[in-house]
MINU-87209 format. One record per residue (C-alpha): residue in three letters; residue number from 1; z negated, x negated, y. Coordinates in pm, 1 decimal. Example, Ala and Ser with C-alpha at 12.3 -4.5 7.8 and 13.67 -1.06 7.14 Angstrom:
<rs>
<r aa="ALA" i="1" w="-780.0" u="-1230.0" v="-450.0"/>
<r aa="SER" i="2" w="-714.0" u="-1367.0" v="-106.0"/>
</rs>
This chain:
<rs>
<r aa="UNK" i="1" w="7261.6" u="-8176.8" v="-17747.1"/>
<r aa="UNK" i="2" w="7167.1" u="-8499.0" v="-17916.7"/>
<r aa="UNK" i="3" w="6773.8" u="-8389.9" v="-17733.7"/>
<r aa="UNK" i="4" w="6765.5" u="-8047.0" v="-17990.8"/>
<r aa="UNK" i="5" w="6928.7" u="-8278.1" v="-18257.4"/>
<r aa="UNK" i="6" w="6633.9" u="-8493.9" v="-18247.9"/>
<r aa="UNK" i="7" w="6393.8" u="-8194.7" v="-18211.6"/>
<r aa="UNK" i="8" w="6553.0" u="-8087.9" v="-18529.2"/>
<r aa="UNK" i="9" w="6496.5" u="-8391.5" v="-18725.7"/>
<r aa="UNK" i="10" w="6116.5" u="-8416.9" v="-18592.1"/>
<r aa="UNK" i="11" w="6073.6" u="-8054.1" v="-18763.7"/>
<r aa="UNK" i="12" w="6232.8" u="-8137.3" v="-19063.9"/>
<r aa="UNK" i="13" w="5935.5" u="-8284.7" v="-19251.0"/>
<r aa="UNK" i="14" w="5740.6" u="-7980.9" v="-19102.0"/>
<r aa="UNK" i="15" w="5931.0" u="-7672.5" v="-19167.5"/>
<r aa="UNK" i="16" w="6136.7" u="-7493.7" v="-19456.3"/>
<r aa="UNK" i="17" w="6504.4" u="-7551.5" v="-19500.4"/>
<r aa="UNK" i="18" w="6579.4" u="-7177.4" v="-19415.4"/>
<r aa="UNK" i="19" w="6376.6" u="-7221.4" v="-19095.8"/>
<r aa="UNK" i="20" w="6612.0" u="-7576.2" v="-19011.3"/>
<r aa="UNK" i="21" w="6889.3" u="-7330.0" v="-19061.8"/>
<r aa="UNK" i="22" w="6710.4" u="-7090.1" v="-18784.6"/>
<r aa="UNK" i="23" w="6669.2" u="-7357.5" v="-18546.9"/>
<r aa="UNK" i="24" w="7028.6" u="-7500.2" v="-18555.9"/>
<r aa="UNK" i="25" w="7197.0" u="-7147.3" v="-18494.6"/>
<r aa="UNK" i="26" w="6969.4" u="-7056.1" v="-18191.7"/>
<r aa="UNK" i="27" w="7069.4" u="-7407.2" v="-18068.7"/>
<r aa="UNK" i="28" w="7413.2" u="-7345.6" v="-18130.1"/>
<r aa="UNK" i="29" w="7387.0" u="-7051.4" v="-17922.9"/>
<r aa="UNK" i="30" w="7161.5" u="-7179.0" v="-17640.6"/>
<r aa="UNK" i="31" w="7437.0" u="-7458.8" v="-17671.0"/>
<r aa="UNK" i="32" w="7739.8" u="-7150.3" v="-17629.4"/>
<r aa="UNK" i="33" w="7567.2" u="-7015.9" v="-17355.8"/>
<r aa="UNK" i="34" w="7513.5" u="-7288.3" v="-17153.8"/>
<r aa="UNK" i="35" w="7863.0" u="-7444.7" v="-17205.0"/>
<r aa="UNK" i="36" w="8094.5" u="-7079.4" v="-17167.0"/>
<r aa="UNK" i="37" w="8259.0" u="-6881.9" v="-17373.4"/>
<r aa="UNK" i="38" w="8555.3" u="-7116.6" v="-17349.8"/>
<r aa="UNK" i="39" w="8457.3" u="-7463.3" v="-17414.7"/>
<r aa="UNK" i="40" w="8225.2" u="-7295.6" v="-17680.8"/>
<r aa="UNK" i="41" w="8492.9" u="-7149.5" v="-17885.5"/>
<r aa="UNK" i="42" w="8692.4" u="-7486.9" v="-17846.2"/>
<r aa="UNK" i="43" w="8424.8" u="-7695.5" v="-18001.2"/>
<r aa="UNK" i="44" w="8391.2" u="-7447.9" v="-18290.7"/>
<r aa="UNK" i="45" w="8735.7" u="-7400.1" v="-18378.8"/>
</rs>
């Protein structure tokens, strides 16, 4: 995770703040998928 953090912050000074937005919720899914159902929905509680 702390990999697409920093990809994040590298895109920062290059994209919009809508298109940040974008990038952290398909990470948070690639994230959900990758972990399961169940220790996604613990993290996000």
């Amino acid at each position: 995770m702390s990999e697409l953090d920093a990809q994040i912050d590298e895109a920062d000074d290059q994209v919009p703040e809508d298109s940040r937005w974008i990038e952290r919720l398909s990470g948070a899914v690639s994230d959900y998928e990758v972990m399961g159902a169940e220790d996604a929905a613990g993290l996000s509680l």
